[in-house]
PyMOL Python script that loads the backbone (N, CA, C, O; Angstrom):
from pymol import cmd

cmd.read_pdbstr("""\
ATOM      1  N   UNK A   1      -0.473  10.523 -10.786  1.00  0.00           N
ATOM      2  CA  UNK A   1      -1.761  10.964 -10.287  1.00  0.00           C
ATOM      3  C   UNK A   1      -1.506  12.044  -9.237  1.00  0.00           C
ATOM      4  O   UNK A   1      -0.680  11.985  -8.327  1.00  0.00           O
ATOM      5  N   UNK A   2      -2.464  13.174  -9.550  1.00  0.00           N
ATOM      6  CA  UNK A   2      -2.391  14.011  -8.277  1.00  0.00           C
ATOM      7  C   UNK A   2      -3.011  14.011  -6.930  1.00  0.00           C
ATOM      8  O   UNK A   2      -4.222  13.825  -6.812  1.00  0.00           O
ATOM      9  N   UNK A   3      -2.165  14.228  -5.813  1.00  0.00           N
ATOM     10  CA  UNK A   3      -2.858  14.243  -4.639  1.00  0.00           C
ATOM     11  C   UNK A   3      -4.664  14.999  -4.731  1.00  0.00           C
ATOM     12  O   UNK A   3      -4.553  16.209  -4.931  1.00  0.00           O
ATOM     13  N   UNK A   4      -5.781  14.675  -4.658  1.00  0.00           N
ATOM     14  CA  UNK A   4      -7.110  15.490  -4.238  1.00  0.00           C
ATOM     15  C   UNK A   4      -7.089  16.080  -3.181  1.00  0.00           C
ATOM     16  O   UNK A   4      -8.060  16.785  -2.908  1.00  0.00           O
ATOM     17  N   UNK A   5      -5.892  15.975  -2.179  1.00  0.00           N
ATOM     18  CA  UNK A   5      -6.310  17.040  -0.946  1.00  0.00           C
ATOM     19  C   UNK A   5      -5.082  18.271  -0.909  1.00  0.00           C
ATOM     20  O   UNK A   5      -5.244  19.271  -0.210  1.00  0.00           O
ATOM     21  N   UNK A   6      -3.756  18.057  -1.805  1.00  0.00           N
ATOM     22  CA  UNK A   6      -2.689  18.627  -1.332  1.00  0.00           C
ATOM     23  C   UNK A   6      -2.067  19.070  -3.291  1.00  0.00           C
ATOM     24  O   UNK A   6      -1.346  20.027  -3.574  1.00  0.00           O
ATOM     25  N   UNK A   7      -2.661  17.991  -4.348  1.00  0.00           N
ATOM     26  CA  UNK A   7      -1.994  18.411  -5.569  1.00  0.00           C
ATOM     27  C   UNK A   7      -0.894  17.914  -5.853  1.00  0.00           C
ATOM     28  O   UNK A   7      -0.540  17.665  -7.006  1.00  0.00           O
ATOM     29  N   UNK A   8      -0.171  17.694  -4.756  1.00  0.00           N
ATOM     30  CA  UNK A   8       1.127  17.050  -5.062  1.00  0.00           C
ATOM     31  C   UNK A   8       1.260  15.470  -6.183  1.00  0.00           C
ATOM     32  O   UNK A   8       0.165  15.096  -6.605  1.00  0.00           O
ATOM     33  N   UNK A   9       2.189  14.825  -6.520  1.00  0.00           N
ATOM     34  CA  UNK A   9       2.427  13.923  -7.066  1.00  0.00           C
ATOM     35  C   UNK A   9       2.511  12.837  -6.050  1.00  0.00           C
ATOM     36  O   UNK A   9       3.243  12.662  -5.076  1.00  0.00           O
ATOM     37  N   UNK A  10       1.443  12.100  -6.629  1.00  0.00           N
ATOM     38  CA  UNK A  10       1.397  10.716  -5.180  1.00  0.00           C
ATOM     39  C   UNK A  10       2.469   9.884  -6.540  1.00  0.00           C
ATOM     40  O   UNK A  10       2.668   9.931  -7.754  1.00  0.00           O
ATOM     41  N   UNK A  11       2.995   9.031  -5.077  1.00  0.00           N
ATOM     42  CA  UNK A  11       3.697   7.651  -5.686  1.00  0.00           C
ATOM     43  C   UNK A  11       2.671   6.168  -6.152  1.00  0.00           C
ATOM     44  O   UNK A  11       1.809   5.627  -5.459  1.00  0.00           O
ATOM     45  N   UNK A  12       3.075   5.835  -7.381  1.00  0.00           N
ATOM     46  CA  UNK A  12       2.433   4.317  -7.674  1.00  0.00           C
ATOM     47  C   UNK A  12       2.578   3.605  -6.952  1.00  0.00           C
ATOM     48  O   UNK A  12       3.278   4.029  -6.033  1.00  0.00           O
ATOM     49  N   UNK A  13       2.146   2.266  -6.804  1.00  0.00           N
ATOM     50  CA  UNK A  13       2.706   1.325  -5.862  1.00  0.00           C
ATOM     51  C   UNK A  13       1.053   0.094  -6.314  1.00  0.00           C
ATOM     52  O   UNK A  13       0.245  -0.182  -7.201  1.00  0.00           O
ATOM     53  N   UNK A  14       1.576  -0.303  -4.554  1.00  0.00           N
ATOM     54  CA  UNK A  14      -0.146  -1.200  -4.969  1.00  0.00           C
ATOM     55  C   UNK A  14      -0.703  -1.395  -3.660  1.00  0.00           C
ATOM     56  O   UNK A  14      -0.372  -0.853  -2.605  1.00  0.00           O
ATOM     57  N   UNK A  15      -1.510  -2.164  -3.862  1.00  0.00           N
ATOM     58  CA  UNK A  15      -2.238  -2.469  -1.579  1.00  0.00           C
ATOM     59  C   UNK A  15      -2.188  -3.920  -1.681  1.00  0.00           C
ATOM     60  O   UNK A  15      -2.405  -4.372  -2.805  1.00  0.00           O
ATOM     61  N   UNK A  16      -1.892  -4.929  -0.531  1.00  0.00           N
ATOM     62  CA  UNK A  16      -1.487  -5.821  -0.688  1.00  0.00           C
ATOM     63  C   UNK A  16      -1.757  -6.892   0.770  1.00  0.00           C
ATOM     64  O   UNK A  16      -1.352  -6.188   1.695  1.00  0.00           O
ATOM     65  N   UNK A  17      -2.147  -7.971   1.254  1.00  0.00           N
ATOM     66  CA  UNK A  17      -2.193  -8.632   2.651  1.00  0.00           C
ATOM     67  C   UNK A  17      -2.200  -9.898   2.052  1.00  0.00           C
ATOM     68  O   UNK A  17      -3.233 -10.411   1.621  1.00  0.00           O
ATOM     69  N   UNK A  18      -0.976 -10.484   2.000  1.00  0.00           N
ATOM     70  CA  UNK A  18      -1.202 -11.662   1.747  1.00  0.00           C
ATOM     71  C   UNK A  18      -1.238 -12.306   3.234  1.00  0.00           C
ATOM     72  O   UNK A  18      -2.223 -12.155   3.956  1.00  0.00           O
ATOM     73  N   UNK A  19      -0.115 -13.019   3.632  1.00  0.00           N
ATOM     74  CA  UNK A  19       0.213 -13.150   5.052  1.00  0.00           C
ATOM     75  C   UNK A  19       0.531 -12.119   6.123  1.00  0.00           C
ATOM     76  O   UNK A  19       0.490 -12.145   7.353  1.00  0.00           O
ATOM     77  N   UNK A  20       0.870 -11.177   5.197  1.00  0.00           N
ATOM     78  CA  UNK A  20       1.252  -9.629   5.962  1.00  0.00           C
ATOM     79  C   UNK A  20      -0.051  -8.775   6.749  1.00  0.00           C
ATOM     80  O   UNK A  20      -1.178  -9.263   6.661  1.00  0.00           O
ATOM     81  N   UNK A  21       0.120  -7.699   7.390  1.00  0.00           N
ATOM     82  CA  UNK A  21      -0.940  -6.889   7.515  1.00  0.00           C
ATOM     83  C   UNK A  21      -1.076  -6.227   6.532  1.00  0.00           C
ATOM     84  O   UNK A  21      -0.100  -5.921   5.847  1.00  0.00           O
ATOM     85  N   UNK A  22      -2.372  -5.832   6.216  1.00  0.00           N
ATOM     86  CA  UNK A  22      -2.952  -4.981   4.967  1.00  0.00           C
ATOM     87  C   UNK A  22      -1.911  -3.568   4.452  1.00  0.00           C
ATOM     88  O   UNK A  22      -1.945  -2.544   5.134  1.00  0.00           O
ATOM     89  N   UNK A  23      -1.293  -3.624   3.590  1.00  0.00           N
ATOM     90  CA  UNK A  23      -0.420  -1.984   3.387  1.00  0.00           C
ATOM     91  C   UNK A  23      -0.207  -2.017   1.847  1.00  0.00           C
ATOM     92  O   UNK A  23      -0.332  -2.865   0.964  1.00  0.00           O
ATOM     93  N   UNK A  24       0.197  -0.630   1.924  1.00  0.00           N
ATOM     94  CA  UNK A  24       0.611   0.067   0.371  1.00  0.00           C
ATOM     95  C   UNK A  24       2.202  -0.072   0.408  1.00  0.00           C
ATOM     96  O   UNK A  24       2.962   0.203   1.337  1.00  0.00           O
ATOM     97  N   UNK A  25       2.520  -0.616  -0.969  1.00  0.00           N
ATOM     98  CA  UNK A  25       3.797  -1.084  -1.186  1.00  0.00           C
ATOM     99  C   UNK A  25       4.584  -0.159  -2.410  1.00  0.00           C
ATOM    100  O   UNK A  25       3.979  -0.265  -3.477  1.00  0.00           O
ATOM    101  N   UNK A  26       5.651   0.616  -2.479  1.00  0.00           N
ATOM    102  CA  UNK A  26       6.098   0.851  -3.769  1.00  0.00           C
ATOM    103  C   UNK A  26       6.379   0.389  -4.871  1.00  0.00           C
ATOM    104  O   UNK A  26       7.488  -0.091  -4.633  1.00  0.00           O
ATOM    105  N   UNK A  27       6.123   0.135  -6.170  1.00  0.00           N
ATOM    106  CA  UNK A  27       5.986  -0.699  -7.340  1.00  0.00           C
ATOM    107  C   UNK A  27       7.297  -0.936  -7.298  1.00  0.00           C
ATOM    108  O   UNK A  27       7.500  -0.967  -8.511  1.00  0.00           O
ATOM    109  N   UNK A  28       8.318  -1.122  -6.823  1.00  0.00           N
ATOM    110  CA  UNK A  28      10.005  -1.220  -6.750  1.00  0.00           C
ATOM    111  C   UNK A  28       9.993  -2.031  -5.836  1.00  0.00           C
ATOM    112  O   UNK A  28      11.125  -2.502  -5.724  1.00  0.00           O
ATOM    113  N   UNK A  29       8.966  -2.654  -4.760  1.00  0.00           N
ATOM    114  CA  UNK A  29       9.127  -3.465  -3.679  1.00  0.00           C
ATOM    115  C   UNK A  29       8.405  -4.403  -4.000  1.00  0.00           C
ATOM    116  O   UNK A  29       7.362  -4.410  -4.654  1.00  0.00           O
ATOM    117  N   UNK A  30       9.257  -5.613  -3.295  1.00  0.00           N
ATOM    118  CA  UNK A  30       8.035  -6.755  -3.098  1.00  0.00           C
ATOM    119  C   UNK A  30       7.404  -6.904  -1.312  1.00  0.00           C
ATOM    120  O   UNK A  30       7.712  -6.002  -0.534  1.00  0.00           O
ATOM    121  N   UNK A  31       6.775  -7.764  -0.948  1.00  0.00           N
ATOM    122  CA  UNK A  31       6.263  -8.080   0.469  1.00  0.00           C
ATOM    123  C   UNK A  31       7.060  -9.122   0.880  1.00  0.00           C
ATOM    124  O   UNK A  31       7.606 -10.107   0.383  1.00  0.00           O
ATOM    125  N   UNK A  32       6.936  -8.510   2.100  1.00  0.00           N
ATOM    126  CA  UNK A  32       8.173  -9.193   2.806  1.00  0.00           C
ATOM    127  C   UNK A  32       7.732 -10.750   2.602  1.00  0.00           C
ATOM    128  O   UNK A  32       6.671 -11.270   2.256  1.00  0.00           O
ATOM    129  N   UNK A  33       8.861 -11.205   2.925  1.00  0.00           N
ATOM    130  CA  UNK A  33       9.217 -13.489   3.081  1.00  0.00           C
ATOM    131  C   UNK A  33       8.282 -13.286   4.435  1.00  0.00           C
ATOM    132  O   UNK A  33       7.263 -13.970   4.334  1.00  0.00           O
ATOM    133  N   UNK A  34       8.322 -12.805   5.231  1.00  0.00           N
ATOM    134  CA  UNK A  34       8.006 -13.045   6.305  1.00  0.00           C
ATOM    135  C   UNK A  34       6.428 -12.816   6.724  1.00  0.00           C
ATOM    136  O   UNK A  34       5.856 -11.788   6.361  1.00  0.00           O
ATOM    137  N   UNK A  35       5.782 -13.771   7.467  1.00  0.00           N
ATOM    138  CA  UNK A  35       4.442 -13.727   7.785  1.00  0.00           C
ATOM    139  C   UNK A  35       4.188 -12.652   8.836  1.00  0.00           C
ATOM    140  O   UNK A  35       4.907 -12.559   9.831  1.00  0.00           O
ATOM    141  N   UNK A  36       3.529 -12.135   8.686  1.00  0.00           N
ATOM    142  CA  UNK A  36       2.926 -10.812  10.140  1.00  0.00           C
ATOM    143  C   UNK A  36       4.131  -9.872  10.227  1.00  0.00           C
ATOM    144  O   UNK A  36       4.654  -9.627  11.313  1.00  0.00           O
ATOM    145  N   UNK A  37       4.497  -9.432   9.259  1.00  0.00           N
ATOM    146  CA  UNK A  37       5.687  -8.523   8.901  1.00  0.00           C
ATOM    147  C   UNK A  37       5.081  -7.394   7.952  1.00  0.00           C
ATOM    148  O   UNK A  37       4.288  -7.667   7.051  1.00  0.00           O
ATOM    149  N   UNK A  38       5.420  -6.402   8.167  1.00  0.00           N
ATOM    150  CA  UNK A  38       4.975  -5.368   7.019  1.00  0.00           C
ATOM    151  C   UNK A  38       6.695  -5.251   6.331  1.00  0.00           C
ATOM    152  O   UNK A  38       7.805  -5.354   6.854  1.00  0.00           O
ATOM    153  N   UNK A  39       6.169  -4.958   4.756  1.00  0.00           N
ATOM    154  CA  UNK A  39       7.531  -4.765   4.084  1.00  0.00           C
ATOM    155  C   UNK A  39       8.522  -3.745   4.412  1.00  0.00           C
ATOM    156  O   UNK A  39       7.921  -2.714   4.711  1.00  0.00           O
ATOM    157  N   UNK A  40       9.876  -3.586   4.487  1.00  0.00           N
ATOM    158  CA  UNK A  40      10.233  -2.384   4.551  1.00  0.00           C
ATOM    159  C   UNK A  40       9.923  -1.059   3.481  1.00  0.00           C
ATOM    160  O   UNK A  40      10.538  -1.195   2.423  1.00  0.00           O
ATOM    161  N   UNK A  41       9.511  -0.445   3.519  1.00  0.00           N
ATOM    162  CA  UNK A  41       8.950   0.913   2.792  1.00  0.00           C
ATOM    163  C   UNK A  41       7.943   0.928   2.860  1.00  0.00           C
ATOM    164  O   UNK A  41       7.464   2.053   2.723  1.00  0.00           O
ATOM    165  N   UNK A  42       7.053  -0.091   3.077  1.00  0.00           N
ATOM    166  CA  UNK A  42       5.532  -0.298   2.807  1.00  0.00           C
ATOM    167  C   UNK A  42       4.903   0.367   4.345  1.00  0.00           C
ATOM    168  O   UNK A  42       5.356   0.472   5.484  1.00  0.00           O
ATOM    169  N   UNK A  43       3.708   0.706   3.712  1.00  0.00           N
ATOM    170  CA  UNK A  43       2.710   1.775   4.706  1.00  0.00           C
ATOM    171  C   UNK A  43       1.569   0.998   5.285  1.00  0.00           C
ATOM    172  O   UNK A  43       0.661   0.912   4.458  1.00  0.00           O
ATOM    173  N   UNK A  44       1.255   0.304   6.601  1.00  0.00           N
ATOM    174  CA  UNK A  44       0.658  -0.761   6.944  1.00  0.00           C
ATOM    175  C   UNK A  44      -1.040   0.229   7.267  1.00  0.00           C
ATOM    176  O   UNK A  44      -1.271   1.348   7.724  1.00  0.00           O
ATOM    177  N   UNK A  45      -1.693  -0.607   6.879  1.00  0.00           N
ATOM    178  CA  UNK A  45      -2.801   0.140   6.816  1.00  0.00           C
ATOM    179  C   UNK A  45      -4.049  -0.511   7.556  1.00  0.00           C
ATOM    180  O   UNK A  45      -5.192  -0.054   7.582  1.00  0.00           O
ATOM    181  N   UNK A  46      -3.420  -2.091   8.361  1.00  0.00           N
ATOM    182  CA  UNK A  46      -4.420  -2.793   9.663  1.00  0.00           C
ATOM    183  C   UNK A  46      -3.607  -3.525  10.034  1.00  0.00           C
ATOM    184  O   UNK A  46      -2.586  -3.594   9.349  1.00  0.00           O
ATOM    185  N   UNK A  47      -3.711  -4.359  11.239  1.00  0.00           N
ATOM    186  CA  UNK A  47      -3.344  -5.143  12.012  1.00  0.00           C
ATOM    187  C   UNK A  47      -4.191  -6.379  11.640  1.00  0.00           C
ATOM    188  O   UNK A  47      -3.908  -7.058  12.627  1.00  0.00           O
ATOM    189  N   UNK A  48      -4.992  -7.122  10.952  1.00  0.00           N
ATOM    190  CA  UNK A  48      -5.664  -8.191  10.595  1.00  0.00           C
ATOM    191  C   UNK A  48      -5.444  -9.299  10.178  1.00  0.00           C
ATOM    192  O   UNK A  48      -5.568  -9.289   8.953  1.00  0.00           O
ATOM    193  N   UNK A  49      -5.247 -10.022  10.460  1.00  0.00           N
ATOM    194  CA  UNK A  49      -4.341 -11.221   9.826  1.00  0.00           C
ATOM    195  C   UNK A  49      -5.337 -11.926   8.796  1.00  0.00           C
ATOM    196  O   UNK A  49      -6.349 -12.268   9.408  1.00  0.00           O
ATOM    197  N   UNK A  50      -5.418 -12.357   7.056  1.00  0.00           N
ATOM    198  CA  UNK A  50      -6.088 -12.987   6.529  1.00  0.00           C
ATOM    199  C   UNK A  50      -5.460 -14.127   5.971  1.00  0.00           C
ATOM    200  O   UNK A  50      -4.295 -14.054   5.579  1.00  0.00           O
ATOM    201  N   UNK A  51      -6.287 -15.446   5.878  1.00  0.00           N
ATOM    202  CA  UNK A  51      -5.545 -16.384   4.755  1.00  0.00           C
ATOM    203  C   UNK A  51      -5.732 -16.253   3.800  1.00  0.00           C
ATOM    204  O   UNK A  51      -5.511 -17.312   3.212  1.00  0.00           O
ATOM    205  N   UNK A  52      -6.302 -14.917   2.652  1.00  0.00           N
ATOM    206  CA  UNK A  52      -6.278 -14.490   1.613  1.00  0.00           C
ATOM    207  C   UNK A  52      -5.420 -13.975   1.336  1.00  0.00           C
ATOM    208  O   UNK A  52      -4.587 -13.696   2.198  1.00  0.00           O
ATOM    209  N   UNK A  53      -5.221 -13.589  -0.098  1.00  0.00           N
ATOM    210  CA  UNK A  53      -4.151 -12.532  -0.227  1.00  0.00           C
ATOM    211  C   UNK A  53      -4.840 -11.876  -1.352  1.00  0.00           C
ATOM    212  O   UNK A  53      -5.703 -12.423  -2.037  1.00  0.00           O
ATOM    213  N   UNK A  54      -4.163  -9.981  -1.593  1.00  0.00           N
ATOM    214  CA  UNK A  54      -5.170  -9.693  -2.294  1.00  0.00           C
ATOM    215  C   UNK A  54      -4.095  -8.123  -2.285  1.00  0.00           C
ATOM    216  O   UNK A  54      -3.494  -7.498  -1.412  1.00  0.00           O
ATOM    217  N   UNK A  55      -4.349  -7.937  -4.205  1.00  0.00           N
ATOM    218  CA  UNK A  55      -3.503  -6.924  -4.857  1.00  0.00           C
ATOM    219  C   UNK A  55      -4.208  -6.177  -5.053  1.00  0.00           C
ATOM    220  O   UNK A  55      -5.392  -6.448  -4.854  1.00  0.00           O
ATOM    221  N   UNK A  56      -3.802  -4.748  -5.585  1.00  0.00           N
ATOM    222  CA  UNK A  56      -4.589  -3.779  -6.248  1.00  0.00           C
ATOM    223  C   UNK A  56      -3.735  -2.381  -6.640  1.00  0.00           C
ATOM    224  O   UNK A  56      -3.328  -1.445  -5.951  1.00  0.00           O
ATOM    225  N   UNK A  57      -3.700  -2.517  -7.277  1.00  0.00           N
ATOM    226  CA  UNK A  57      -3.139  -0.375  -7.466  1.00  0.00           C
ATOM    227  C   UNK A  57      -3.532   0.450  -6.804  1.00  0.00           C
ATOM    228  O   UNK A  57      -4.751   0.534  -6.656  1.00  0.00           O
ATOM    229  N   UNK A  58      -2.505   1.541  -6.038  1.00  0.00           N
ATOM    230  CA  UNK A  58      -3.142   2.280  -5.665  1.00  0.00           C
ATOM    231  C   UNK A  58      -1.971   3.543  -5.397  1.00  0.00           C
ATOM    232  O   UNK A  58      -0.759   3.329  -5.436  1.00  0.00           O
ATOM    233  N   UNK A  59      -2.393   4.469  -5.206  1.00  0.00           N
ATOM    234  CA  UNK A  59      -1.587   5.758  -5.173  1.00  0.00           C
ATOM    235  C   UNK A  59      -1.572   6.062  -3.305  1.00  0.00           C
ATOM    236  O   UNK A  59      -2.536   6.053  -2.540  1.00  0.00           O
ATOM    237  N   UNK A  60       0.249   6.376  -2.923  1.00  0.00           N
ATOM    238  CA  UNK A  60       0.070   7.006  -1.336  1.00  0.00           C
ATOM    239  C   UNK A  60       0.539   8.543  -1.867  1.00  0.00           C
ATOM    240  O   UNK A  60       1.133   8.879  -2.892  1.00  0.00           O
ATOM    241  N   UNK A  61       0.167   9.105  -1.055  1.00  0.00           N
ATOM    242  CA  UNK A  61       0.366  10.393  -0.815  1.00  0.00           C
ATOM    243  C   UNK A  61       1.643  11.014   0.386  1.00  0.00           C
ATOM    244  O   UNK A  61       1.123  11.636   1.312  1.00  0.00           O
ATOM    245  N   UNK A  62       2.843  10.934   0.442  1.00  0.00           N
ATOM    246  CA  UNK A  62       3.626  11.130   1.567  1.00  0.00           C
ATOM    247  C   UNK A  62       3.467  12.295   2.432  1.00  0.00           C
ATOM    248  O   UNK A  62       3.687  12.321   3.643  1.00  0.00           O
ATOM    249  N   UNK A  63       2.994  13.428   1.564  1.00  0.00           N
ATOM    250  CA  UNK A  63       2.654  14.538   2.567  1.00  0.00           C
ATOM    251  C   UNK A  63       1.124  14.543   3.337  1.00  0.00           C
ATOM    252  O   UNK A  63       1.056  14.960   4.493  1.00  0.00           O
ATOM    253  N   UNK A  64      -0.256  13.991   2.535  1.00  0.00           N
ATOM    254  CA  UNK A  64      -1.444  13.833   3.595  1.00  0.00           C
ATOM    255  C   UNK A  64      -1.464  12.480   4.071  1.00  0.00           C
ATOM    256  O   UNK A  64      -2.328  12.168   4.891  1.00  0.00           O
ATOM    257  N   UNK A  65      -0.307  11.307   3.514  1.00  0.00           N
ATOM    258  CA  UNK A  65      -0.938  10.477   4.499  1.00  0.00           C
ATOM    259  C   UNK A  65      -1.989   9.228   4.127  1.00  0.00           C
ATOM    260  O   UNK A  65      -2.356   8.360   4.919  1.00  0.00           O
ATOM    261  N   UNK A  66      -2.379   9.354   2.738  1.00  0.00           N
ATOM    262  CA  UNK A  66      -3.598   9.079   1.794  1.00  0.00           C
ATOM    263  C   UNK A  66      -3.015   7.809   0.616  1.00  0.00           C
ATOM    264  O   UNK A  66      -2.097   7.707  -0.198  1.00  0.00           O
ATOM    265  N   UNK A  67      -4.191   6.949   1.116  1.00  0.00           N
ATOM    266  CA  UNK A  67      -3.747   5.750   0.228  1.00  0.00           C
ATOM    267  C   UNK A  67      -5.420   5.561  -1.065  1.00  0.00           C
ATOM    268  O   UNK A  67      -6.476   5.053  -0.688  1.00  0.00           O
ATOM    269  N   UNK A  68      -5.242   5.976  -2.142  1.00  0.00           N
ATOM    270  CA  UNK A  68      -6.380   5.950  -3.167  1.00  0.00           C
ATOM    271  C   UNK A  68      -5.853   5.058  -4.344  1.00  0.00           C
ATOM    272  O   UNK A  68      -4.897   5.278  -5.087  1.00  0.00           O
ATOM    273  N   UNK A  69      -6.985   3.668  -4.318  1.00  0.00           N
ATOM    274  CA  UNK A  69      -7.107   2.770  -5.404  1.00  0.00           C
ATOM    275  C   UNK A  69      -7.365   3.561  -6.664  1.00  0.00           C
ATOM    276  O   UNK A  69      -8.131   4.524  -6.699  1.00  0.00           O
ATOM    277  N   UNK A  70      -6.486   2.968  -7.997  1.00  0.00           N
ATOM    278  CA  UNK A  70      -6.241   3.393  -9.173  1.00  0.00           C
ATOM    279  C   UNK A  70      -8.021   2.836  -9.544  1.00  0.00           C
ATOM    280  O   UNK A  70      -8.416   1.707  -9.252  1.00  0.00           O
ATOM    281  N   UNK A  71      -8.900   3.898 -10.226  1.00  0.00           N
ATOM    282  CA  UNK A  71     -10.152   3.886 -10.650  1.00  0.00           C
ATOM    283  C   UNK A  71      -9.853   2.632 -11.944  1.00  0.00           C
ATOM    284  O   UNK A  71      -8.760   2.419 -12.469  1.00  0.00           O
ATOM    285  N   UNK A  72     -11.098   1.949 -12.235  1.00  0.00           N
ATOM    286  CA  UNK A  72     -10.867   0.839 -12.754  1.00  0.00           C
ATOM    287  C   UNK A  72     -11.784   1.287 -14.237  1.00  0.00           C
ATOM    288  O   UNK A  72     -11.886   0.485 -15.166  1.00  0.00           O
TER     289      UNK A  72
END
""", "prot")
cmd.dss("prot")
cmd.show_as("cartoon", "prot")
cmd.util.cbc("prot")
cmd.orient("prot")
């Protein structure tokens, strides 16, 4: 998928808070073992702590910065 603000090639991955804070993860990573930990590589995107957990696709952008859910 292409970046909408820059064109570039965003990376796949997904968005993710299980025990963690809310972030975008690379499809090559899992979330960390650890509770209130963001994964290593992963792009934390709140400080919120939920007892849900909750997946989704989504594309980051490394040069703007930009995290966009895969249209369903």
């Amino acid at each position: 998928m292409k970046c909408p603000y820059c064109s570039k090639e965003m990376e796949c991955g997904y968005l993710y808070n299980g025990y963690q804070p809310v972030q975008w993860i690379p499809n090559d990573k899992k979330p960390s073992n650890f509770a209130f930990r963001a994964t290593d590589d992963g792009v934390k995107l709140n400080n919120e702590f939920t007892m849900r957990g909750y997946r989704a696709e989504a594309y980051y952008c490394k040069t703007c910065h930009i995290v966009i859910s895969k249209p369903e």
